[in-house]
MIDOSE-1310 file (N, C-alpha, C; in nm, 2 decimals, decimal comma, always signed):
residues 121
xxxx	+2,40/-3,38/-0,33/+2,30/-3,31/-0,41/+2,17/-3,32/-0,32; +2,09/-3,20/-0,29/+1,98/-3,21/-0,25/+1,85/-3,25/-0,31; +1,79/-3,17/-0,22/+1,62/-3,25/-0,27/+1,61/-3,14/-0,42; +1,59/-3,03/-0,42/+1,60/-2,94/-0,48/+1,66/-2,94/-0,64
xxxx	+1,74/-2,96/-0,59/+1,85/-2,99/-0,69/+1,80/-3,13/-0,80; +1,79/-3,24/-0,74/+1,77/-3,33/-0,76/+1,60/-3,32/-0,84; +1,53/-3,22/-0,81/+1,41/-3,23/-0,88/+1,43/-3,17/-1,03; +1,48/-3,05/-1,02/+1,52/-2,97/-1,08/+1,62/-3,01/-1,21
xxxx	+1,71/-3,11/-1,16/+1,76/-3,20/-1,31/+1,65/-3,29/-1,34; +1,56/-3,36/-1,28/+1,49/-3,45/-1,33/+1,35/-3,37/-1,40; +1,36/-3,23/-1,35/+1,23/-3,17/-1,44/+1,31/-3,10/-1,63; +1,45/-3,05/-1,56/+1,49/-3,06/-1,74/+1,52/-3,15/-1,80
xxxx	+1,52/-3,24/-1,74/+1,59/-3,36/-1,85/+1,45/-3,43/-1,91; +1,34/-3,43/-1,84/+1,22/-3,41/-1,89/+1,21/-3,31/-1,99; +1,24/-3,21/-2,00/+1,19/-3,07/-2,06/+1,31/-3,14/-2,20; +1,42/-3,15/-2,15/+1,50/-3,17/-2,30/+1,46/-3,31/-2,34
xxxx	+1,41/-3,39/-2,31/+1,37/-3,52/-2,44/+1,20/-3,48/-2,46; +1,12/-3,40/-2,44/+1,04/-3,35/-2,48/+1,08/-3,28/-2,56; +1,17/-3,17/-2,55/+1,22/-3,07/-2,68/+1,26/-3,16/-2,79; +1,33/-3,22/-2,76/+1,38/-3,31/-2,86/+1,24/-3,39/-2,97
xxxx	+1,17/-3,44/-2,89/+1,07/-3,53/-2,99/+0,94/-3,43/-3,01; +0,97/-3,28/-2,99/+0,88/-3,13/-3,03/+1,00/-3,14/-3,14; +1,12/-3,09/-3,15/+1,16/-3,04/-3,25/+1,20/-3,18/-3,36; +1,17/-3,28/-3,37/+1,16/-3,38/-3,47/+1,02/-3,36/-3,51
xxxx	+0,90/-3,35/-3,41/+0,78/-3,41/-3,53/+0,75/-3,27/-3,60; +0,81/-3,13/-3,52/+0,74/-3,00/-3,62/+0,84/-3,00/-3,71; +0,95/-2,99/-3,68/+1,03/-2,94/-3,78/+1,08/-3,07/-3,88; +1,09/-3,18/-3,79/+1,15/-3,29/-3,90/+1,07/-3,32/-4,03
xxxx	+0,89/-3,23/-3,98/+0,79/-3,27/-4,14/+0,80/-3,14/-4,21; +0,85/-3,19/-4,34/+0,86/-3,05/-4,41/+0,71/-3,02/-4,49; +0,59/-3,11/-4,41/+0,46/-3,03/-4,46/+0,39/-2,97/-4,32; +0,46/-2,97/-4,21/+0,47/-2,89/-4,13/+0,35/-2,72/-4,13
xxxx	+0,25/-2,70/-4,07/+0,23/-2,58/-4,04/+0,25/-2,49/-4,04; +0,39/-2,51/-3,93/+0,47/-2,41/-3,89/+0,56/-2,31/-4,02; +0,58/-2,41/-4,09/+0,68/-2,36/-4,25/+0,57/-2,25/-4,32; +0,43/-2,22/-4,28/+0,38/-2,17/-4,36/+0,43/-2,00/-4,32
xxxx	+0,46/-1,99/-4,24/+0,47/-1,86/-4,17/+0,63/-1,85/-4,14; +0,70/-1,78/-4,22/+0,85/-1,77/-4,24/+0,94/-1,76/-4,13; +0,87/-1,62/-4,05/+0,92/-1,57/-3,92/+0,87/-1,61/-3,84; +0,77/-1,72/-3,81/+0,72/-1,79/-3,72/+0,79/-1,93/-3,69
xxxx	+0,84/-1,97/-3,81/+0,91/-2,05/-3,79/+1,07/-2,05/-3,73; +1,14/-1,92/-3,75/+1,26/-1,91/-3,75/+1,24/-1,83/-3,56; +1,09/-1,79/-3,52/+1,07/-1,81/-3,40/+1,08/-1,90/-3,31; +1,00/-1,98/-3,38/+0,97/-2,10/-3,31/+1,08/-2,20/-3,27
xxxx	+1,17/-2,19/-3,37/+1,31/-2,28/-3,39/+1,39/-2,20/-3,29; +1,38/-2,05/-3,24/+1,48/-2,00/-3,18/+1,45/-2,05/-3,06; +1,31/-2,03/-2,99/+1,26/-2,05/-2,87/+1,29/-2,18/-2,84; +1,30/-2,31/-2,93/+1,30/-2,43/-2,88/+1,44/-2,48/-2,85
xxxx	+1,52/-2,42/-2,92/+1,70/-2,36/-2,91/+1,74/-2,32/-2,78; +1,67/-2,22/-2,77/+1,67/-2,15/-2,62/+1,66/-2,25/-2,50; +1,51/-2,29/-2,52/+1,48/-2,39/-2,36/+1,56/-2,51/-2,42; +1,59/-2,57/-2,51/+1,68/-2,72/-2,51/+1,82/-2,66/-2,45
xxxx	+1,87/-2,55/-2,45/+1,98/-2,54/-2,46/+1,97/-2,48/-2,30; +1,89/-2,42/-2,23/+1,91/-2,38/-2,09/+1,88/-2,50/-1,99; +1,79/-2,57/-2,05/+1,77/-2,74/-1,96/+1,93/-2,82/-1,96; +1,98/-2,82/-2,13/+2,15/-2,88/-2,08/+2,21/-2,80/-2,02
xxxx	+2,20/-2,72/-2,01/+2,31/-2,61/-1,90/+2,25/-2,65/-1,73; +2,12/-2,62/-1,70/+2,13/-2,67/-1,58/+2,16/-2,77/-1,52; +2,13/-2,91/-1,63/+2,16/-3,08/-1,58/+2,34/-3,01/-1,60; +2,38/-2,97/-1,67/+2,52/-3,02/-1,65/+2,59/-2,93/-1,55
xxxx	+2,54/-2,83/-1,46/+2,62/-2,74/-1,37/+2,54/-2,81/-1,24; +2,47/-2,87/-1,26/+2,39/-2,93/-1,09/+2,35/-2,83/-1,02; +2,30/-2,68/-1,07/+2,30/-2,57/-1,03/+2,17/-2,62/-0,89; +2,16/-2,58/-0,83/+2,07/-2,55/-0,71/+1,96/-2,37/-0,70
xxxx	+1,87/-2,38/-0,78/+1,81/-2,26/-0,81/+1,71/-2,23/-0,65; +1,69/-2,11/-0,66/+1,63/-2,12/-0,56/+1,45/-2,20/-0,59; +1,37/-2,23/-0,52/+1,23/-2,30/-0,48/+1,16/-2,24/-0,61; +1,10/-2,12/-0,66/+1,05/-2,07/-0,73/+1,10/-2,08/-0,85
xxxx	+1,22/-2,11/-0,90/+1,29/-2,14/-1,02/+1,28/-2,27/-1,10; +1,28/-2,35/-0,95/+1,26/-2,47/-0,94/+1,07/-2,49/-1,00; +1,01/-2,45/-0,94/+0,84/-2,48/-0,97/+0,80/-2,46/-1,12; +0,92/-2,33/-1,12/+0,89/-2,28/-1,28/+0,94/-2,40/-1,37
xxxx	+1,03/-2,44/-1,40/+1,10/-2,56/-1,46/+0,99/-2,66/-1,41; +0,96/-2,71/-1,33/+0,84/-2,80/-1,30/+0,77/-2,79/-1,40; +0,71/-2,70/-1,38/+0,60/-2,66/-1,48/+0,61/-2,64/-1,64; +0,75/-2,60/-1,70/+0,76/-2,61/-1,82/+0,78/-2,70/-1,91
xxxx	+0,83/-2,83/-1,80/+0,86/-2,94/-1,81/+0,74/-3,03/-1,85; +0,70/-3,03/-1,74/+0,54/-3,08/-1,79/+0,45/-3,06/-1,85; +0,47/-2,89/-1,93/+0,40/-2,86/-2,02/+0,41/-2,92/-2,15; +0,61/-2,95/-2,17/+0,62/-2,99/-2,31/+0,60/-3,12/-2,29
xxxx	+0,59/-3,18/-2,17/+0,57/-3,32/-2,15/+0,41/-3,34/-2,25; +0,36/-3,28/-2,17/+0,20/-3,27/-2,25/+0,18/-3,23/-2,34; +0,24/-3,15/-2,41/+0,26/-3,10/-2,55/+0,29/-3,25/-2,66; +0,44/-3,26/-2,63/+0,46/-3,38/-2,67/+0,38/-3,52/-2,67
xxxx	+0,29/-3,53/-2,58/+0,21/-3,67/-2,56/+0,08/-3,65/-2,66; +0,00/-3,50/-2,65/-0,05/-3,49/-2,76/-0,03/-3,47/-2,87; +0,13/-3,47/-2,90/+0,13/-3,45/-3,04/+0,17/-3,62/-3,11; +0,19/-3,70/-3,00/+0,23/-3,80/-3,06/+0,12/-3,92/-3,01
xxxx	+0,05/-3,95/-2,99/-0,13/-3,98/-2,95/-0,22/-3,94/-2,98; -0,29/-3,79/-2,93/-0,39/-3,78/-2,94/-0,43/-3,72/-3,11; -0,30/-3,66/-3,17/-0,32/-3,64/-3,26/-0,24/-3,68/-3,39; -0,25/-3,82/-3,35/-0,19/-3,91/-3,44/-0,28/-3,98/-3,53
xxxx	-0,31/-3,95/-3,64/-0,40/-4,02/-3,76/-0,32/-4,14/-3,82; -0,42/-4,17/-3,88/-0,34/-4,34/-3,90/-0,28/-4,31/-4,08; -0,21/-4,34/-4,14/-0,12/-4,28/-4,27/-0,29/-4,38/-4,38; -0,30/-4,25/-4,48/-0,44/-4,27/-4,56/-0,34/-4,43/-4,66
xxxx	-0,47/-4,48/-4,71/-0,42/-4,63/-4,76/-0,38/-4,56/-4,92; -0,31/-4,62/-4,97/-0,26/-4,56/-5,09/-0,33/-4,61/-5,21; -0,35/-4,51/-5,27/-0,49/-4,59/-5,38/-0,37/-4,65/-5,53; -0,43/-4,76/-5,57/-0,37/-4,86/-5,62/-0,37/-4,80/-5,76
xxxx	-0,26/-4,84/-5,79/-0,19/-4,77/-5,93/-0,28/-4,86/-6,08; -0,33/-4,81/-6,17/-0,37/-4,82/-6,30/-0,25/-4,87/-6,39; -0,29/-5,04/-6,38/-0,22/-5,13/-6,49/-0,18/-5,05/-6,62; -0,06/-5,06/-6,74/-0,06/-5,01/-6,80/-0,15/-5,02/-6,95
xxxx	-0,21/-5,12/-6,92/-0,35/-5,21/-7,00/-0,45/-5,09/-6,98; -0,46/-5,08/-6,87/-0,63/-4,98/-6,84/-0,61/-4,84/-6,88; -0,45/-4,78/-6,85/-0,43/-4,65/-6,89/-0,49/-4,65/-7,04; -0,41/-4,77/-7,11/-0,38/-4,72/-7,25/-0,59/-4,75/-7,30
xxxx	-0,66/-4,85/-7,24/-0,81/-4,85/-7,26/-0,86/-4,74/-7,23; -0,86/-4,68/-7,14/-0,89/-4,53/-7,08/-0,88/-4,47/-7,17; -0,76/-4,44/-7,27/-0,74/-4,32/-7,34/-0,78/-4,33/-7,49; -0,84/-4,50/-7,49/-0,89/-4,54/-7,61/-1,04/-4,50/-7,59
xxxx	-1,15/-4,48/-7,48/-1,26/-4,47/-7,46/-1,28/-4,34/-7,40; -1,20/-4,29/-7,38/-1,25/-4,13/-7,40/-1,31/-4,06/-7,47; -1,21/-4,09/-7,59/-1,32/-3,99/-7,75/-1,43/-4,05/-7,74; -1,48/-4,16/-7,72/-1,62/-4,23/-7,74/-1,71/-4,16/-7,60
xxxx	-1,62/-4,12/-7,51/-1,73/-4,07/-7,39/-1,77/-3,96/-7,42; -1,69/-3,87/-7,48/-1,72/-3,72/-7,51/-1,80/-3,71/-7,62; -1,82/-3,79/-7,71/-1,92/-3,79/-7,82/-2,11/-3,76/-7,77; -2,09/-3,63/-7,89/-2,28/-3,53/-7,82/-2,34/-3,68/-7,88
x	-2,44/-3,75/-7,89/-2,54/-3,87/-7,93/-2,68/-3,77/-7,94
């Protein structure tokens, strides 16, 4: 295996565990963005299909592309690398605190002091 070669599997196998942890955090949340837009989504899903599935094809034939094929995979690689880093960092919010449930004492007081709130004085 050359130099070449040897970059070129290590830039998709980057690209495919990037694809992989892109297509869990968009698609695995079904409050997801992406679901808002029907054919955008069935886009999106095809395109990430596409590059997951041409990255296993090159790791598994050890193909040797020529230099410029090579830079290109470089580069796409690193993109979802960076994609992926900000999607799991920089735009990671912390989960909101969950506001504490109403004893069944206070419901049933609540619903005893309502008619008294609503009353004109």
């Amino acid at each position: 295996m050359n130099q070449i070669t040897a970059i070129n599997v290590v830039a998709n196998i980057a690209c495919m565990g990037s694809m992989l942890h892109l297509i869990s955090k968009v698609f695995g949340n079904p409050r997801s963005p992406v679901y808002a837009n029907k054919w955008g989504a069935y886009a999106c899903k095809a395109a990430a299909s596409v590059t997951f599935c041409g990255a296993v094809a090159n790791v598994a034939t050890l193909s040797t592309p020529t230099w410029t094929e090579v830079l290109l995979n470089v580069g796409v690689s690193l993109n979802f690398l960076w994609i992926s880093y900000f999607m799991q960092t920089l735009n990671h919010r912390p989960s909101p605190i969950k506001p504490v449930r109403k004893s069944i004492y206070a419901k049933q007081r609540q619903k005893k002091l309502d008619p008294l709130r609503n009353q004109k004085t």
